[in-house]
N, C-alpha and C positions, 0 to 999 in steps of 0.2 A: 239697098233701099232704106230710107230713114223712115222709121219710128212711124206709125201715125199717133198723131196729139190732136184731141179733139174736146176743145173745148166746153162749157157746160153752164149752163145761169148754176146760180147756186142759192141756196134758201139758208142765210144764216143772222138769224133775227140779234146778236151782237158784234157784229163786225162793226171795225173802227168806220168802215165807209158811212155807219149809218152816225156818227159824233158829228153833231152839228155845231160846236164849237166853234163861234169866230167866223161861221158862214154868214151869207146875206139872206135875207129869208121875204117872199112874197106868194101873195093868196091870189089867186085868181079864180072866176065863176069859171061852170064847165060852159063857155061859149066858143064850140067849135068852130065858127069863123073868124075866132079870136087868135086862135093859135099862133098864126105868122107874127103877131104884132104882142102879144104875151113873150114869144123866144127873142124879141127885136131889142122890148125893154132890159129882159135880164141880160142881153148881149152887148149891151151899150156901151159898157167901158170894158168888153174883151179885147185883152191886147192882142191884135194885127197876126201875129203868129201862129195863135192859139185858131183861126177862124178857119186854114185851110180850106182856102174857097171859100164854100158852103160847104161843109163838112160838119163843122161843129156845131150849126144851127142846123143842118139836115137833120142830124142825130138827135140834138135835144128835141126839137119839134116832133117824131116819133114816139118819143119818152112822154114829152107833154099831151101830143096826141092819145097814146093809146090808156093815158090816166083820164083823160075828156069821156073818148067815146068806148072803151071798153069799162073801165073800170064808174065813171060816173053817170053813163049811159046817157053824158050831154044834158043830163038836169043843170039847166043854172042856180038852180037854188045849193047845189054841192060847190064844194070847192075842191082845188086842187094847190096842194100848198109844195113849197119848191126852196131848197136851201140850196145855196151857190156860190162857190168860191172858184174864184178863176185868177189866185196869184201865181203859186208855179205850175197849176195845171188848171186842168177843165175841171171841175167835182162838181154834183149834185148829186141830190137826193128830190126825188118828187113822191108824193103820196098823193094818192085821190081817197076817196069815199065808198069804192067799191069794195064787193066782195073776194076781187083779189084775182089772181090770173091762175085759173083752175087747173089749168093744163100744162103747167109748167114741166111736169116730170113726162108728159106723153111729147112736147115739143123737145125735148133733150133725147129721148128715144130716137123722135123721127130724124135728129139733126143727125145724130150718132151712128144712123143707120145710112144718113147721106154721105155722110164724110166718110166713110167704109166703102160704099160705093166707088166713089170718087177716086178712094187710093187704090182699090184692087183693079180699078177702069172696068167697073160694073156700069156700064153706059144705058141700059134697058133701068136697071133698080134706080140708079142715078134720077133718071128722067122720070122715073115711077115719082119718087119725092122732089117734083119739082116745087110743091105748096103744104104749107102743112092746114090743117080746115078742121075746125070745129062744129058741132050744131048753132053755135052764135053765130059764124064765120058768115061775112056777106062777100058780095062779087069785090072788094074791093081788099080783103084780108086775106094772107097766103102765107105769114109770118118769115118771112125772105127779110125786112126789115131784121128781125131779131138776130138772124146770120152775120147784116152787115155791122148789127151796135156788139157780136161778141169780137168780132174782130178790131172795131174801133175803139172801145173802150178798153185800151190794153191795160187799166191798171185793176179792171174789174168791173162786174156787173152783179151787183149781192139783190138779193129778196129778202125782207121779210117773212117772218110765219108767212101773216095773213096773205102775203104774195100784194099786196094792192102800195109797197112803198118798195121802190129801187135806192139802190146806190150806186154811183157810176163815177169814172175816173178814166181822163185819156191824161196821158203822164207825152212830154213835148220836148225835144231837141233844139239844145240851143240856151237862149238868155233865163229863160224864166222856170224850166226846168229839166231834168235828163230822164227819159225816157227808161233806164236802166232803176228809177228810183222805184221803190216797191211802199213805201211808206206813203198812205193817203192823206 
């Protein structure tokens, strides 16, 4: 039986993910029905390969989402600021104006305790953590998103202390970068 490997957000407030060196960098208000058309602009000149379907705008649009409506609670008066490089990989960094995502070390518990499931073929526990839910948490949050960006973002998913700025990196097969590179 191999290993279980289960991966984890991580909160480290100097990681290279967060060197905005030489990104592109744009501000947008927190206007929740702006989202699709905010990920469209910074997507504009993504090359072709990097897009995987919708894949890569799925993901970013989560990231940008949940900096809107958890972290700036859809005030437009906050903003939500966004650094972006998309030469040999996908990179950003987003921050909002929130207090930061409180629950980060109790969502690494529950994921911890799914993927445990999962490998022992605990099918009752499995099914127990089908959502993770907070006292904020409305009918439409279950943090299942957060499962599919540690798997997508293979070169990393950093925090901040204050938990309210990510860093993230899908590293890509092929012309513009290899998958195998560890350097953000």
């Amino acid at each position: 039986m191999k290993p279980l490997i289960v991966r984890k957000l991580i909160v480290d407030e100097y990681n290279e993910l967060f060197d905005a060196q030489g990104m592109k960098y744009m501000e947008f208000n927190s206007d929740y029905s702006a989202i699709r058309k905010y990920c469209a602009i910074i997507l504009k000149d993504c090359p072709g390969e990097f897009k995987e379907g919708n894949l890569l705008e799925q993901q970013l649009s989560e990231i940008v989402k949940n900096g809107i409506k958890h972290g700036n609670k859809c005030d437009p008066q906050r903003k939500l600021k966004v650094w972006y490089d998309l030469r040999k990989r996908a990179r950003f960094i987003v921050e909002d104006e929130g207090e930061g995502f409180a629950y980060l070390e109790q969502w690494n518990e529950f994921f911890r305790k799914r993927q445990e499931a999962l490998y022992y073929e605990d099918f009752d526990s499995f099914l127990n953590l089908a959502s993770f839910r907070t006292p904020q948490s409305d009918d439409n949050d279950g943090g299942n998103s957060l499962i599919a960006a540690l798997e997508f973002w293979n070169g990393g998913m950093i925090y901040n202390e204050a938990k309210n700025k990510v860093g993230v990196v899908r590293w890509f097969q092929g012309g513009h970068g290899k998958a195998a590179d560890t350097q953000a």
